[in-house]
C-alpha positions in Angstrom: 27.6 22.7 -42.5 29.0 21.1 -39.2 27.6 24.1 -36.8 23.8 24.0 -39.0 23.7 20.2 -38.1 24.3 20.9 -34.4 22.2 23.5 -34.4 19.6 21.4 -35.9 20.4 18.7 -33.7 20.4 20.8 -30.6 16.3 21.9 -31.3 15.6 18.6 -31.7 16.8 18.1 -28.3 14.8 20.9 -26.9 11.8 20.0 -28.5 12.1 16.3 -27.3 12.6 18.1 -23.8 9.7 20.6 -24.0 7.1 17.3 -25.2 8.7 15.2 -22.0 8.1 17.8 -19.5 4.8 18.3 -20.7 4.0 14.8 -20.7 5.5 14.4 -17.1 2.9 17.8 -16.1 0.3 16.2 -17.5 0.7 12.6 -16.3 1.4 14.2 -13.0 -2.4 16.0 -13.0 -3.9 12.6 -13.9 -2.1 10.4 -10.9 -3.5 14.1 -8.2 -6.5 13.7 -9.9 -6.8 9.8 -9.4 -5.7 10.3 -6.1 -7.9 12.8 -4.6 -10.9 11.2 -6.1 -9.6 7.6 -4.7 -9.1 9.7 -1.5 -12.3 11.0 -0.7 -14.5 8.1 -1.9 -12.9 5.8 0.7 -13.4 9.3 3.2 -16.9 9.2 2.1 -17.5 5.3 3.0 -16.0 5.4 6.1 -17.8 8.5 7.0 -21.1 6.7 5.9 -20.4 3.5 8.0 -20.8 0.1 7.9 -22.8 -0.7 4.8 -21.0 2.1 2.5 -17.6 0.8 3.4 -18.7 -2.9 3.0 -19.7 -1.6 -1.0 -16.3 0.3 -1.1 -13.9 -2.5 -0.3 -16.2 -4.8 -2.4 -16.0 -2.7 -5.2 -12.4 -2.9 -5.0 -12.0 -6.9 -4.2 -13.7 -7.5 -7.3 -11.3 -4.8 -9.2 -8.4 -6.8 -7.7 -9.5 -9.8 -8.8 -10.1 -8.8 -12.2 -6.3 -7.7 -12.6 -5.0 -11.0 -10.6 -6.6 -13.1 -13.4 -4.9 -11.3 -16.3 -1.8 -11.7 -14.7 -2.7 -15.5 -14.1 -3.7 -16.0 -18.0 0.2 -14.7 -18.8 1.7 -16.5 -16.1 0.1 -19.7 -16.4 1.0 -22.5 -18.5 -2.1 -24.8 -18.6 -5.6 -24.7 -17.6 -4.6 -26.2 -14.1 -2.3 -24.1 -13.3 -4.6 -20.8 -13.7 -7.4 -22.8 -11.8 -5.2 -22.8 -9.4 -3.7 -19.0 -9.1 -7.9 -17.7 -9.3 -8.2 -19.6 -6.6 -5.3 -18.4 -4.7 -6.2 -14.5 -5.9 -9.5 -15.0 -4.8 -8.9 -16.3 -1.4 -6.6 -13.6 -1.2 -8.8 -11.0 -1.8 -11.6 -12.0 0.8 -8.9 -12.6 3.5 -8.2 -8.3 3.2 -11.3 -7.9 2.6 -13.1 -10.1 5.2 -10.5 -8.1 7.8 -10.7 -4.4 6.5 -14.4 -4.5 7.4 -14.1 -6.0 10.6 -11.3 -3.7 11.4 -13.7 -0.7 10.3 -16.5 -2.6 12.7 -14.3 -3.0 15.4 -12.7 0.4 15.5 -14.1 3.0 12.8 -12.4 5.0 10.8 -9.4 5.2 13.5 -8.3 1.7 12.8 -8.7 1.9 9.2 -6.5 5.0 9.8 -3.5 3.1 11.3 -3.7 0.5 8.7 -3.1 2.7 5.7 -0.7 4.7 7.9 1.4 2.0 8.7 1.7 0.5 5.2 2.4 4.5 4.3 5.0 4.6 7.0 6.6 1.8 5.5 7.3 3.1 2.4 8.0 6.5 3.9 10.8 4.9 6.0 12.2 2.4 3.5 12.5 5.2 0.6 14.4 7.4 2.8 16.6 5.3 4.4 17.1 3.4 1.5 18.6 6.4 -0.1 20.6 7.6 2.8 21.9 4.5 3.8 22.5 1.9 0.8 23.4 -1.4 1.0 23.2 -4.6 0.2 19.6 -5.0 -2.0 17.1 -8.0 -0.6 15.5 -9.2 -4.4 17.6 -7.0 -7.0 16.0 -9.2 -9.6 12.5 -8.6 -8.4 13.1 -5.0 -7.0 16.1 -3.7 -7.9 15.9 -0.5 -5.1 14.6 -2.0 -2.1 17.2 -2.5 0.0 17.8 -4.5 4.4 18.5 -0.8 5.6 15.4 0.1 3.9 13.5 -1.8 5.3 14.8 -1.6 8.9 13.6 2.2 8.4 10.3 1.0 7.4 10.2 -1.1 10.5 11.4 1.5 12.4 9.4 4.5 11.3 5.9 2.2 11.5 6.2 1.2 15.6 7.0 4.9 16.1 3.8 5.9 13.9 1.9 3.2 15.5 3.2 4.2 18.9 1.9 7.7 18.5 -1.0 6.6 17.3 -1.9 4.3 20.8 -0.8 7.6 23.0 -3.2 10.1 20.6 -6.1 7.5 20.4 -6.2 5.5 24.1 -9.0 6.8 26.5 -7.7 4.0 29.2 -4.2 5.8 30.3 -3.6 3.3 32.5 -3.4 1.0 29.7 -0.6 3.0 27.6 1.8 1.2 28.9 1.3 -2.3 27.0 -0.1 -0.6 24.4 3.3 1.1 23.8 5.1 -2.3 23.8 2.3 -3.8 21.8 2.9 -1.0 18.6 6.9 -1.6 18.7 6.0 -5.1 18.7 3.5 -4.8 15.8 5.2 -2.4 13.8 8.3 -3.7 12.7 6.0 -7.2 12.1 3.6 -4.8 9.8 6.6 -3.4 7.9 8.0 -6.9 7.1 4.6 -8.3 5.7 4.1 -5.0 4.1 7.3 -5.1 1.8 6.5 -8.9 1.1 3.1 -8.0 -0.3 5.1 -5.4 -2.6 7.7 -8.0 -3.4 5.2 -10.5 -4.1 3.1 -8.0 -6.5 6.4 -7.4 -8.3 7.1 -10.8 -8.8 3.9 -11.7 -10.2 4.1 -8.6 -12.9 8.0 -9.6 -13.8 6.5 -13.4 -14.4 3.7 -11.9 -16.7 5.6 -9.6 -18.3 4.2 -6.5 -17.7 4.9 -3.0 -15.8 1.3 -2.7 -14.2 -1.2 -4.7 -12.7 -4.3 -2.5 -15.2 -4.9 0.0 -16.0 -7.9 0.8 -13.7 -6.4 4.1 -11.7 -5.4 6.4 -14.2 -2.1 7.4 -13.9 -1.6 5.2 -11.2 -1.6 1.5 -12.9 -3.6 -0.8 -11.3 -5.6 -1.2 -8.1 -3.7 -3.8 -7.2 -0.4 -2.0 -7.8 -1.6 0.8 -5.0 -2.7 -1.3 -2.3 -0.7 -4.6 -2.7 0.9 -4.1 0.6 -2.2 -3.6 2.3 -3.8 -6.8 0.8 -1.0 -8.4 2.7 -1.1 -6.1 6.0 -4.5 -6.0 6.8 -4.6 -9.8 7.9 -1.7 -9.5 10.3 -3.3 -6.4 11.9 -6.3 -7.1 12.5 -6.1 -10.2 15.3 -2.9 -8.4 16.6 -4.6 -4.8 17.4 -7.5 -7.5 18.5 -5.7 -9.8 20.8 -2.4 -8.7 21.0 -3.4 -5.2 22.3 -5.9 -6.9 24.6 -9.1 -5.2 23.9 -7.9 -1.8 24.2 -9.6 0.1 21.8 -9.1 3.6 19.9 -10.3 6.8 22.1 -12.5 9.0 19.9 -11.3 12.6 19.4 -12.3 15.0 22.2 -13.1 12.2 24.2 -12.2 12.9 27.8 -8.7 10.7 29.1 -9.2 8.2 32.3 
């Protein structure tokens, strides 16, 4: 009797394994899916140009904004108060907004390139030396796994990427110099603003109560869940590549060095 109840017990377990591995394939086809297609329509606007890009990154201000205000309706507690985060989501949104088209104006796609690359780097460099390192965590009650050794490998892994980036993309060689200085500068500052726009996202969902921002990106959540760090990023990047790298701009591929 005791060995037919294991027994029985032990399929159940097996089934309940087989219908969680299938659900983790299949959720896992939905979020390479959502990816590729989110992929290659920001590939195509950029390719396009200016007027392509400026409906892309439209498209998906007004998705963000849509998910900021049903997290404001569960987070705030009177009329006022929502007032008051719409207008805070929405100025948020047209500050990326306003600067991820004038850093697509200013440089092309090679600008948009370092962008997302830096905010990738970050998380790159923070998972990894997160894990191998440990530590003391910075917000364990708003993200429970991010961790100040993380993070320094975030800052750390973005100037290198964004060095590499100035010695693949300058034409002026002369110029590589304090372009160098300018990336390990910029990228640690990148990282930091990067991780706060994650933190900040995270806070907002814990106050509404929820796990993600929509439900917009299959398999993926919400816009605003993907490209939270950015939101906060692009700002920072823009008048610092601008100014801060004074005027030197990207070199084209194939172009010919000075």
């Amino acid at each position: 009797m005791a060995g037919g109840e294991r027994f029985r017990r032990a399929r159940r377990r097996k089934r309940l394994y087989a219908r969680v591995q299938r659900a983790r394939r299949s959720d896992l086809a939905v979020r390479a899916g959502s990816a590729v297609i989110m992929l290659a329509l920001a590939a195509y606007a950029l390719r396009q140009g200016d007027l392509a890009w400026v409906v892309f990154v439209a498209m998906i201000g007004l998705g963000i904004v849509w998910e900021w205000f049903h997290l404001a309706r569960r987070i705030a507690s009177r009329p006022a108060h929502l007032a008051l985060w719409l207008a805070g989501g929405v100025a948020y949104v047209l500050a990326a907004a306003f600067t991820l088209v004038a850093i697509q104006r200013e440089g092309g796609w090679l600008l948009v390139l370092a962008i997302a690359g830096s905010v990738v780097t970050t998380d790159v460099g923070a998972y990894f030396a997160g894990r191998a390192i440990g530590g003391p965590k910075i917000a364990p009650r708003i993200s429970p796994s991010k961790t100040w050794a993380g993070l320094g490998g975030g800052m750390a892994l973005t100037a290198a990427f964004l060095a590499l980036f100035a010695w693949w993309t300058l034409e002026d060689r002369t110029a590589l110099g304090q372009m160098l200085v300018a990336a390990l500068l910029v990228g640690p500052l990148i990282a930091v603003v990067a991780q706060a726009g994650d933190f900040f996202e995270s806070w907002m969902k814990r106050r509404a109560g929820v796990k993600d921002s929509g439900t917009l990106i299959p398999g993926h959540g919400g816009v605003l869940d993907r490209l939270d760090s950015v939101l906060f990023a692009a700002p920072v990047f823009f008048p610092l590549t601008r100014f801060g790298w004074s005027g030197c701009r990207p070199r084209p591929p194939g172009a010919p060095r000075r």
